[in-house]
N, C-alpha and C positions, 0 to 999 in steps of 0.2 A: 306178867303183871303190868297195869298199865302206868304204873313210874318207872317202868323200866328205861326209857328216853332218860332219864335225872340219872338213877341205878349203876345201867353199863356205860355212861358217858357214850352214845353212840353217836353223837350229833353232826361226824365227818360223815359219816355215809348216809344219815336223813335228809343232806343237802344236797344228796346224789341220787341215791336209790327211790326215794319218793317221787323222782323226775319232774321235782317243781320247774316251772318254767320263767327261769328268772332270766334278767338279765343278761349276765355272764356267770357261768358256774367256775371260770377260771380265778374274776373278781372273790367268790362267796369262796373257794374253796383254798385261795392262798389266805385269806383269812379268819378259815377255819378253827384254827385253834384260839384267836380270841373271841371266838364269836364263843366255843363250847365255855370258855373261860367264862367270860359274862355270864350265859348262862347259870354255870354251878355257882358262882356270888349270887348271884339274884336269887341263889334258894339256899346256900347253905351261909352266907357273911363269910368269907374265907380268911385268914386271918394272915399277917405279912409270911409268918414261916411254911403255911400251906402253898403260899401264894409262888414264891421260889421250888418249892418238890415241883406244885402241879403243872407249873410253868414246864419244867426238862419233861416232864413225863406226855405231857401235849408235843413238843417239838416230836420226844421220838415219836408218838401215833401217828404223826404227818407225815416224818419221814417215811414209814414202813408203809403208811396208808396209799402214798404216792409211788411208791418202788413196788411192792408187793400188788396190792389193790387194783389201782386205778387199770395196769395192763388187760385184769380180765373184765374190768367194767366194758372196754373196749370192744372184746372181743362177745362180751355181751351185746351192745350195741347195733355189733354186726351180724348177730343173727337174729335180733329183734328185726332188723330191713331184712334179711331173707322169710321172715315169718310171714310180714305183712306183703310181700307179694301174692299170697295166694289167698289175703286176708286170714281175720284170724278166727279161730274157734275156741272150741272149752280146753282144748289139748294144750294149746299155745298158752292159756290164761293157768294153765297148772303147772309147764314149765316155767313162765313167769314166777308167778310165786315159789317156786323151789330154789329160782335164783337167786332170788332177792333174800330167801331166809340162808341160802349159805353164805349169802355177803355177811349176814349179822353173827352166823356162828364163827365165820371166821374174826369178825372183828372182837365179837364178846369172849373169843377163847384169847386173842392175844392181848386185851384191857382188861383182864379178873383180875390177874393180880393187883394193879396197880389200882384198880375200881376200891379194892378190899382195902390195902393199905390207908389212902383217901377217908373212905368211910371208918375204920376203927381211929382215927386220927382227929376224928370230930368229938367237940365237948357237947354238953349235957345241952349248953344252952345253945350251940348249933344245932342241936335237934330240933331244940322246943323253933328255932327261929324258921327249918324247915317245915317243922310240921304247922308251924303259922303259914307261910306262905302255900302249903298245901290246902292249906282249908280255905285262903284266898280265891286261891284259882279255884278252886270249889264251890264256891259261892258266886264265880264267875258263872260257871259249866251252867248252876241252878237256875241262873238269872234267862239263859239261855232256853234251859227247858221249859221257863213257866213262861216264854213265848207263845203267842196262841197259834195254832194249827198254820191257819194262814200266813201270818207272821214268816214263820218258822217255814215253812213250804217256799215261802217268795224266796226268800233267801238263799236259800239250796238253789233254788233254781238257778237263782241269778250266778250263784257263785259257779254251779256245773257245766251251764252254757260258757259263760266266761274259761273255764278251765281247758273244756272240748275246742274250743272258740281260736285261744293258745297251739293247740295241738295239732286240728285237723286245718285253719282258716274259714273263712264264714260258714256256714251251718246251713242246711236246708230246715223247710220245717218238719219234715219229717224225724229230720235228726235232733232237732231240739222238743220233736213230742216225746221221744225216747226218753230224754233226759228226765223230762217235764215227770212222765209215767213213771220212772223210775226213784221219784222221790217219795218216800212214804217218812211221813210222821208217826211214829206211833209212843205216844205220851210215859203207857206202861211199860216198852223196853227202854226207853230212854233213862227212866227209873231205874229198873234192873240194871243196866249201864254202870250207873250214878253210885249204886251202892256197891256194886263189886269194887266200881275205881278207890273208893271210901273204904273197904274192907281191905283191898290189897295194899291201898297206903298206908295201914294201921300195921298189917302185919311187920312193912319193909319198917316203920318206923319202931317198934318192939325189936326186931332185929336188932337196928344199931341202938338199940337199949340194950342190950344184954351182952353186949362188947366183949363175943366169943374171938376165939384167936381169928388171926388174918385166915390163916389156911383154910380153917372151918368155915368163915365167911367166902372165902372163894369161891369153895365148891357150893353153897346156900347160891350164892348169887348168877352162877352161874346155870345151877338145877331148875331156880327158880324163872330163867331168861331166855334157858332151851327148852323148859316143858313150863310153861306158862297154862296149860288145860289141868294138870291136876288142884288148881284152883275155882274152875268153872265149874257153876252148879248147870243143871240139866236144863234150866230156862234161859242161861245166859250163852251157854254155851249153843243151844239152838237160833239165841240170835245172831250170835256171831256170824254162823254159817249163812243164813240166812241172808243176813246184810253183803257177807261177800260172793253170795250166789249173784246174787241183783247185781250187784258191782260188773263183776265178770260178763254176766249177760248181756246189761245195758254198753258195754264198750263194743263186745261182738256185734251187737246189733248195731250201733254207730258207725263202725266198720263196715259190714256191709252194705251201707249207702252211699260208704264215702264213693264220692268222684276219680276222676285220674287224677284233678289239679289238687284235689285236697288230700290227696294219697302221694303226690308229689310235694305237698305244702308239708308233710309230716315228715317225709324223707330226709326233707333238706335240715328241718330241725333236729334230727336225730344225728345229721352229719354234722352239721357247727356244735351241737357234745361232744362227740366222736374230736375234733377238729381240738375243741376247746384242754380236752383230757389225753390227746398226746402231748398238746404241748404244755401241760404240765409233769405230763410225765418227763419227756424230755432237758424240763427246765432244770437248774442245780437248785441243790438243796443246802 
């Protein structure tokens, strides 16, 4: 479901696993847990006696995030540099994604409990005050799609080159037609989009109306986090694929132009991660 980000509080590992390319991930990740904090305020008003549970309950995620986690993010890291020595293909781009999804099952199997707790623990008007800010950000999302084609195309662009830009260092133009090519607007899936995100937050929010026991909620929450396809209708679920076919392709293809210096430019940022995430593992807790 796409609240799932709100849902299984997952927000220590989307500050990892997405590979944004921030400043210091060491800076974003010791202050992880207020950041996820803020976060759930800004969507549910949390209230002082939530505010003390949710507070221990983030410490321990950190902790075990950092002691458990981080070790095989590492060892992930380290075979992302043996992948891209021989550049990469569709193989590489599948075990990438196998990765990435057992970082989430491992993170969502050890936050259900505490997720479920959380949510049965919210009042009537926490809901409605979520389900305000969801139709916010929805009328964000809108505002976004009834950008016109162009608009909307530039933008992509700029943000993709930019992101590649981060990764590999300056770009040829070959590699920025890739990118260029690889942008498709298309107005009708962006709809179909729109409405599942709209029908999946109606579902999640009827859930915590019906304020089933925690246990029962667990396992919902959890069904609903690991198999997130038995919600997809046959049109959304073709985009999906679609869009992450293009994704995986236009990287491969970026790859195979890159340079030595900008295959050396990528190395070295994958090593100050690597560099940044021992020594948080290392650090006391």
């Amino acid at each position: 479901m796409k609240n799932r980000k709100i849902l299984m509080l997952i927000g220590v590992s989307m500050l990892l696993l997405g590979m944004q390319a921030c400043t210091s991930i060491k800076m974003t990740y010791n202050w992880a847990d207020y950041l996820i904090y803020w976060r759930l305020d800004s969507h549910f008003d949390i209230s002082s006696s939530q505010k003390e549970i949710l507070e221990k309950k983030l410490d321990n995620l950190h902790i075990w995030h950092r002691q458990v986690e981080l070790p095989k993010y590492v060892a992930f890291l380290d075979e992302i540099k043996i992948r891209l020595q021989n550049g990469l293909d569709k193989d590489d781009m599948a075990w990438y994604g196998r990765e990435l999804k057992q970082f989430n099952i491992n993170l969502a199997n050890f936050i259900a409990q505490d997720t479920a707790e959380f949510l049965t623990s919210l009042s009537p008007e926490q809901i409605a005050y979520l389900e305000n800010k969801l139709n916010e950000n929805n009328e964000e999302r809108m505002e976004k799609i009834e950008q016109t084609k162009e608009e909307a195309k530039a933008e992509a662009i700029e943000k993709g080159i930019e992101s590649a830009t981060e990764w590999w260092g300056d770009l040829s133009e070959d590699q920025k037609k890739v990118i260029e090519a690889g942008i498709v607007i298309d107005k009708k899936s962006q709809m179909v989009a729109y409405n599942h995100r709209k029908k999946s937050q109606q579902k999640f929010i009827n859930l915590l109306k019906e304020k089933i026991p925690i246990a029962d909620l667990r396992e919902q929450l959890l069904d609903w986090y690991l198999n997130p396809g038995q919600f997809y209708t046959q049109e959304y679920r073709s985009i999906a694929v679609k869009r992450k076919n293009r994704n995986n392709d236009n990287l491969v293809k970026i790859d195979s132009l890159a340079t030595q210096k900008q295959r050396a430019h990528l190395i070295d940022k994958i090593d100050s991660y690597k560099k940044q995430l021992q020594e948080l593992i290392n650090e006391k807790t």
